[in-house]
N, C-alpha and C positions, 0 to 999 in steps of 0.2 A: 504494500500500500504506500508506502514513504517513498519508492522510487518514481511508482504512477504519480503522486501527488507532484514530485520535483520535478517530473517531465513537464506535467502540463505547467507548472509556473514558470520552467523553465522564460517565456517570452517575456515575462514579467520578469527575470532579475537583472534587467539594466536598471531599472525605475527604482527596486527595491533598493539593489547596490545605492543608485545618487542619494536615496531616503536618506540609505546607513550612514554615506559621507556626508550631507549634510548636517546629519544629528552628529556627528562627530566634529566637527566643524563649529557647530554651534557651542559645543560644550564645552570647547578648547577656549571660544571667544568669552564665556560664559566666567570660565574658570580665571582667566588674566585681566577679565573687568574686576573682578571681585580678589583677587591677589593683593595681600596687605604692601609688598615690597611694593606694587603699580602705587596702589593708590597711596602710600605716602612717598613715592617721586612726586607725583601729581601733588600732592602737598608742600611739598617744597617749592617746585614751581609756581604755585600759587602765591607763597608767601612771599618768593621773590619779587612776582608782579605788583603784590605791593609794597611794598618795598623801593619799587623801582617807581612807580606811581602811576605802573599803566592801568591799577585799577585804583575803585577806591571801596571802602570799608564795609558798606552795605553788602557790593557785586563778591567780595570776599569772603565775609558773613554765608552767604548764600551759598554757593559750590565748595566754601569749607564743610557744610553742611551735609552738602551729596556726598560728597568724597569718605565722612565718619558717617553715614549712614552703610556707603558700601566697607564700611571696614566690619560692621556692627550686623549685616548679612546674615540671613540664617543658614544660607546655604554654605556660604566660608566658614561660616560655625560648628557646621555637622561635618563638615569636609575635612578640621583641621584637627588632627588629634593631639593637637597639644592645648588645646581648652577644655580637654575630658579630663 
């Protein structure tokens, strides 16, 4: 039965295949948004721009915000076994 079944799907495992690379694709993009080492560059950068005073306090306020939201993740939180 499992070889009749992989015959006929056979036509269908390009589609299936790009599914699998995309969902793996995605999880890779998924996993480096959410990386503490990304998002505190990205913090530093930040701090620099103001700093530098290409922003100012509020626009700062604001995407410091996003940036310890993605630190504070639940997915990074299950994922990292060193918060267990």
């Amino acid at each position: 039965m499992g070889l009749l079944k992989e015959l006929l799907l056979l036509p269908a495992a390009p589609v299936r295949g790009t599914f699998w690379v995309l969902g793996q694709v995605a999880a890779e993009a998924e996993r480096q948004y959410y990386d503490p080492a990304t998002v505190r560059r990205e913090l530093a950068v930040l701090e620099q721009q103001l700093t530098d005073g290409d922003i100012d306090e509020t626009e700062f306020d604001r995407r410091e915000d996003e940036l310890l939201d993605r630190l504070e993740h639940p997915t990074r939180a299950a994922a990292d076994p060193r918060r267990n």
